[in-house]
N, C-alpha and C positions, 0 to 999 in steps of 0.2 A: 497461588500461595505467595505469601508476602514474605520474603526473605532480604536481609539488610546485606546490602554490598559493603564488604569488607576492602578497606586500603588495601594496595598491592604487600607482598609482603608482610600482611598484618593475619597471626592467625584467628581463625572464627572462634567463638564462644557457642558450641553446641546448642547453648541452652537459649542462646540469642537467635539463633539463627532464622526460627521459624517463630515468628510473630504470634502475642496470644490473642488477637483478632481468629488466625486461624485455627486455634487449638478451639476456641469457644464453639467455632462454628461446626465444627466437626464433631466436639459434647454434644450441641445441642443438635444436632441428625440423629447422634446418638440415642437420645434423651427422648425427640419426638417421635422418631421413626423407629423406637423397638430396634436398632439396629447394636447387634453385639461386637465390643470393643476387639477381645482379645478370640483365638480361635481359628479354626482354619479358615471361615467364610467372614470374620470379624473386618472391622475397617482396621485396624491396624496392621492387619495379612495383605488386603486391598492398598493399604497407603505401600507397602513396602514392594510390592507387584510395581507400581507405576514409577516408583522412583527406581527400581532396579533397570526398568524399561527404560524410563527418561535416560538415564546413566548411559545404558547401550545405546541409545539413539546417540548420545552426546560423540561417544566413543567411535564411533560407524561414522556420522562427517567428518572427525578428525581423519579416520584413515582414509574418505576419498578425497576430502580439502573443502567439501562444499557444504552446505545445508540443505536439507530438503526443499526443492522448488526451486533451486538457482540454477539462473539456465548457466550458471560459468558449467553446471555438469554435463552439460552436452557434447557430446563427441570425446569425454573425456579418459573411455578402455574403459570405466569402468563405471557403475552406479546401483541403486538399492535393487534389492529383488523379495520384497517381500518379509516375514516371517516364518519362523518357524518356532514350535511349540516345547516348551522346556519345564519338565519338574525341577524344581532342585530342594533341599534340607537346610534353611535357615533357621536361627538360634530362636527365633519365633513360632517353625512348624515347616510344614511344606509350602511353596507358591511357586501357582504355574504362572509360567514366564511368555511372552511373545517376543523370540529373542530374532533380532533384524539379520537380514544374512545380505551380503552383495553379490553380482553378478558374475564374479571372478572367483569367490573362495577364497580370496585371501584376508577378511577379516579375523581376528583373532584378536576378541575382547578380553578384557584383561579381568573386569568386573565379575562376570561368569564367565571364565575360560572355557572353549573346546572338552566337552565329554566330562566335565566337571558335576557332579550330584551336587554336591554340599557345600555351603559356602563356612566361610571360617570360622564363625561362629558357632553353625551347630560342633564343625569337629573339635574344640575347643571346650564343648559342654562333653562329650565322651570324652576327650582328655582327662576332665577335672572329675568328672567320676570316676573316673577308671583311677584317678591317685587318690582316689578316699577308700580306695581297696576294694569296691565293688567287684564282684563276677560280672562275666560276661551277658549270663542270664539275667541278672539285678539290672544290668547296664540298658540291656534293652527292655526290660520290665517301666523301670524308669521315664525312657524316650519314649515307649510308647504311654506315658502317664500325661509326659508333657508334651509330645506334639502330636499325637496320633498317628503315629506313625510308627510301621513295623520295618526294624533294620536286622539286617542279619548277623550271624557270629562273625562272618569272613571281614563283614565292612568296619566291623570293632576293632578285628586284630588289627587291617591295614591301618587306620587311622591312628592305633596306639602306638603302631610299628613305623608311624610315619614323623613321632619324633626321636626315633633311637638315636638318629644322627647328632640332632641337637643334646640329647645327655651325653653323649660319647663325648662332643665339643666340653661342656661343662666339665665331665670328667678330666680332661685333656686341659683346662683353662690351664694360663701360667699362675702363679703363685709369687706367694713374697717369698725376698733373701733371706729371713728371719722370721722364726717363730719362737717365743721365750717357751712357749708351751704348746705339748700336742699332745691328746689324749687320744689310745686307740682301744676301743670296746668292739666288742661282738654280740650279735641276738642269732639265736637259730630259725631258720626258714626249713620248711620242707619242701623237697624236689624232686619228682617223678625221675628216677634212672634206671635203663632196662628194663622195666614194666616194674621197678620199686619205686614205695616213695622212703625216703632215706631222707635225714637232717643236717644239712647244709651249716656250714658257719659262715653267716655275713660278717665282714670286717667294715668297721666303720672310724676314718680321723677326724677328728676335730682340733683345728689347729687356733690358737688365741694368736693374735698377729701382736704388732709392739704398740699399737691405739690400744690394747685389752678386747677387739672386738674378734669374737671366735665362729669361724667360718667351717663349715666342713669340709674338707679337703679331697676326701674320695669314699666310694664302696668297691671294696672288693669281695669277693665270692671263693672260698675256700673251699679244697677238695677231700679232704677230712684227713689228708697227713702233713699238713703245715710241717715246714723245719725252715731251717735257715734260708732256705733256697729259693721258697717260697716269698717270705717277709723281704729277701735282698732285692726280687723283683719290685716289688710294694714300693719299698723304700725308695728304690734305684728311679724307678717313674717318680716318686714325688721327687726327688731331685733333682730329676730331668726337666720334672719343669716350673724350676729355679729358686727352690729351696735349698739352700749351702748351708745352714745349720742352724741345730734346736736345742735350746738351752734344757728342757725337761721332757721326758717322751713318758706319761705316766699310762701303764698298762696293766693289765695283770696274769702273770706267769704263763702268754703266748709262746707253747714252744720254738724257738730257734729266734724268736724275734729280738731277744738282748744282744746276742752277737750280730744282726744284722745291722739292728742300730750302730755298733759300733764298726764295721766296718762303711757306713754310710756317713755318719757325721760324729766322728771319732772324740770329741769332746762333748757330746749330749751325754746328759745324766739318767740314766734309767731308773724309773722312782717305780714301786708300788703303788698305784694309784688308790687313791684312799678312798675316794667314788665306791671302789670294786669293792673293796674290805666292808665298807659298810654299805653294800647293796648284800654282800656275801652271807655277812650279818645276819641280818635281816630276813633272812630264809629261812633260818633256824628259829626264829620268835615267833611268839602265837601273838594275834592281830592286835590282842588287849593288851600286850607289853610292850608294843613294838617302840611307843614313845618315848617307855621308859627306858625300853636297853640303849636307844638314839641318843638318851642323855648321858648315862651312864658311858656309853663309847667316847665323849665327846671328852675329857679329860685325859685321855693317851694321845690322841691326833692332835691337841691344843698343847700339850709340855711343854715347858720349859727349855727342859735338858732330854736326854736320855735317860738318865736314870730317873727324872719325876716320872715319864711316861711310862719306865717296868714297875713304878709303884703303882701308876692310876691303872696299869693290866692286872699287876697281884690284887688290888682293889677290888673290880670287875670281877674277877675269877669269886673271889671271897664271895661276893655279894650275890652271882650268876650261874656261877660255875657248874652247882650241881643240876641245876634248871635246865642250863642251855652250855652243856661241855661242846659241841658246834662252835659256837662262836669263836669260844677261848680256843679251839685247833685251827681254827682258820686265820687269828691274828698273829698266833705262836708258829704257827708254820709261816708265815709270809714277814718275820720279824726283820732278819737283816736285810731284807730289801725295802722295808718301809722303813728302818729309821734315819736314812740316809735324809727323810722329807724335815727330821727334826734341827738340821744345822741352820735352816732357814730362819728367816725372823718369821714375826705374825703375818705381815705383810705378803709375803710369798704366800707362805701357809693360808691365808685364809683364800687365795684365787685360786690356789691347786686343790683346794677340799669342794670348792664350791661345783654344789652337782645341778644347780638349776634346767643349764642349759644341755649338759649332758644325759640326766638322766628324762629332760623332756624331747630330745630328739628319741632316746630309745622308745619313749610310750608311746609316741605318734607312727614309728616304725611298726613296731610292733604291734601298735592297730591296727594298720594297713592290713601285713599281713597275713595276722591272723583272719580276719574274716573271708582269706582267699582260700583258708584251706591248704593246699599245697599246689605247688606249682608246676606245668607240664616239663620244663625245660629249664635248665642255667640260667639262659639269656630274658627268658620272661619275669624271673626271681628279679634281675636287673636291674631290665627296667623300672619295675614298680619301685624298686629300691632306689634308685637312682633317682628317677622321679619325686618321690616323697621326701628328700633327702635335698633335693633341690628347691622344691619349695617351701618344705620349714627355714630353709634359709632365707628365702628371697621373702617369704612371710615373717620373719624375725630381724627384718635390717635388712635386707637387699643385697646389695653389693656390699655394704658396707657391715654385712654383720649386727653381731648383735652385742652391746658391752660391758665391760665387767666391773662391778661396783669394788671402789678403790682400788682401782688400775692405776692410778698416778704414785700413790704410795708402793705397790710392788714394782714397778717402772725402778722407783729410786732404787732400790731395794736390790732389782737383779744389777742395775746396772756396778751398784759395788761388789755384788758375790760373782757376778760375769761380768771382769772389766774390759770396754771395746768389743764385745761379740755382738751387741745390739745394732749395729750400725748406723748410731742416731749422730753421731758427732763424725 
């Protein structure tokens, strides 16, 4: 194989590395000799066999010092003894391995470790299934579509259970000093308790940092009596690790959760979140109105003042009311906690309305897992939550979040309505 030596210190280019002199030659065996590419008896299962081999050989003179054939290995306690025969589950399928062993026992390859089936890659493809909400039975339906091969329930669980630690970390990450905005919503999961299955409330934050890029902050797993004691925990973790204060916490009517707020970061403003009201909306309209009452709503949350906005609700009422009395109870009961959102200018207003990225973290949730059914346990609800919650993020901006359109104009905006709380100066 013709492979181009790389500078010291200089990384490879994947794509350079194996010359297309060698790739031609390998089409055309392909091409003449009936020989199948992809597959368990395929050359590309073959190419991946000899280089995992090669790898191990390489690995095995590193830990006696010598190369095969060098008498420096004479007399030296230790040297090769042979083979020995190894399955294992790559992101390709299965390939049997001749994995070199020494005369002593004590190699301990790194490539295929000791008692190791699977190498990262396949566990990495049941990762990524398992957070598209697949079952267990789907899970292996699937693996055996693509590699021919039959895995068990038990070897699903361990490998999904093998990155709790790593969500638990994520859950656990620090955080910023400051967030202007934090929205916390809920979706209901179902979860097997005592031989019931009973509906669970997932709590979900999403936090907008002072860039406007909005990260999600945690899932938590409610036990169907929320109060204050509950949400103080929530709170008291996200401060722990090292949020000291949030200019808007926009929710909607979480029991106990306003006085926790305030005893966690005693200058945050608790708004109605306007997200909620008109998701709340919205459940009360038949599919064919739904745009219109969206427009119709959209003159109360955009006033002026206060009193334009009790005209644009007596409006709505006028126009809706006897159609969809729902609605008009759901805005009129949540009134004086939502108009505290109309002091703001537009600028505020329009990043605290904006449901893009909230309302698409819930539909991707709530894809997930609905098609799981319900779930055996607490901790399993979790994970998957934890998981899919972690990768819409790192899918939507990474670390860096994801950002919110005219963020510089509410930027100015909070920093005169909260002056000094931003920590930008």
């Amino acid at each position: 194989m013709t492979i181009t030596e790389p500078k010291p210190d200089q990384p490879v280019d994947p794509s350079s590395a194996v010359s297309d002199e060698v790739i031609d030659a390998v089409m055309a065996g392909v091409d003449a000799g009936g020989l199948e590419l992809l597959g368990p008896d395929g050359v590309l299962a073959e190419l991946t066999k000899r280089l995992i081999e090669r790898g191990l050989g390489e690995e095995l003179s590193d830990h006696l010092g010598y190369e095969p054939g060098d008498p420096a290995g004479r007399g030296s306690g230790n040297n090769r003894n042979g083979t020995s025969p190894k399955s294992v589950l790559t992101d390709i399928g299965a390939v049997d391995l001749d994995v070199p062993r020494d005369r002593n026992g004590t190699f301990d390859p790194l490539l295929v470790p000791k008692h190791a089936r699977r190498l990262k890659g396949f566990n990495a493809n049941i990762v990524h299934l398992y957070a598209r909400g697949l079952s267990t039975r789907d899970i292996r339906r699937e693996l055996a579509r693509m590699y021919q091969v039959e895995v068990s329930p038990a070897l699903i669980s361990r490998v999904t259970d093998g990155i709790v630690d790593e969500l638990n970390e994520w859950q656990a990450r620090p955080l910023d000093a400051v967030y202007p905005i934090v929205y916390i919503d809920a979706l209901v999961v179902k979860v097997r308790t005592q031989g019931t299955v009973i509906n669970r409330a997932a709590y979900l934050a999403v936090g907008v940092d002072v860039e406007g890029r909005k990260h999600v902050l945690g899932v938590w797993l409610g036990d169907g009596g929320e109060g204050a004691k509950f949400w103080l925990s929530v709170l008291t973790e996200v401060r722990n690790r090292g949020v000291d204060d949030v200019l808007l916490v926009c929710c909607d009517g979480l029991k106990g959760l306003p006085d926790a707020i305030e005893a966690t970061w005693p200058n945050a403003l608790v708004q109605t979140c306007v997200i909620h009201l008109i998701r709340a909306s919205l459940r009360f309209a038949s599919w064919k109105d739904r745009k219109a009452v969206t427009s119709a709503l959209r003159p109360i949350y955009t006033a002026a003042t206060v009193d334009a906005a009790v005209d644009a609700m007596d409006t709505f009422e006028l126009e809706w009311g006897d159609r969809y009395p729902g609605i008009v109870k759901v805005w009129r009961a949540a009134w004086e906690q939502f108009t505290p959102f109309l002091r703001f200018p537009p600028e505020i207003r329009k990043v605290v309305y904006t449901t893009n990225l909230v309302e698409s973290i819930n539909f991707q949730l709530r894809k997930i897992t609905k098609t799981r059914g319900h779930f055996p346990t607490d901790d399993a609800a979790l994970k998957l939550l934890r998981l899919g919650a972690r990768n819409i993020s790192d899918k939507r901006g990474g670390d860096l979040g994801t950002g919110t359109w005219g963020w510089k104009q509410a930027l100015n905006a909070f920093e005169i309505h909260f002056p000094g709380r931003l920590g930008l100066t």
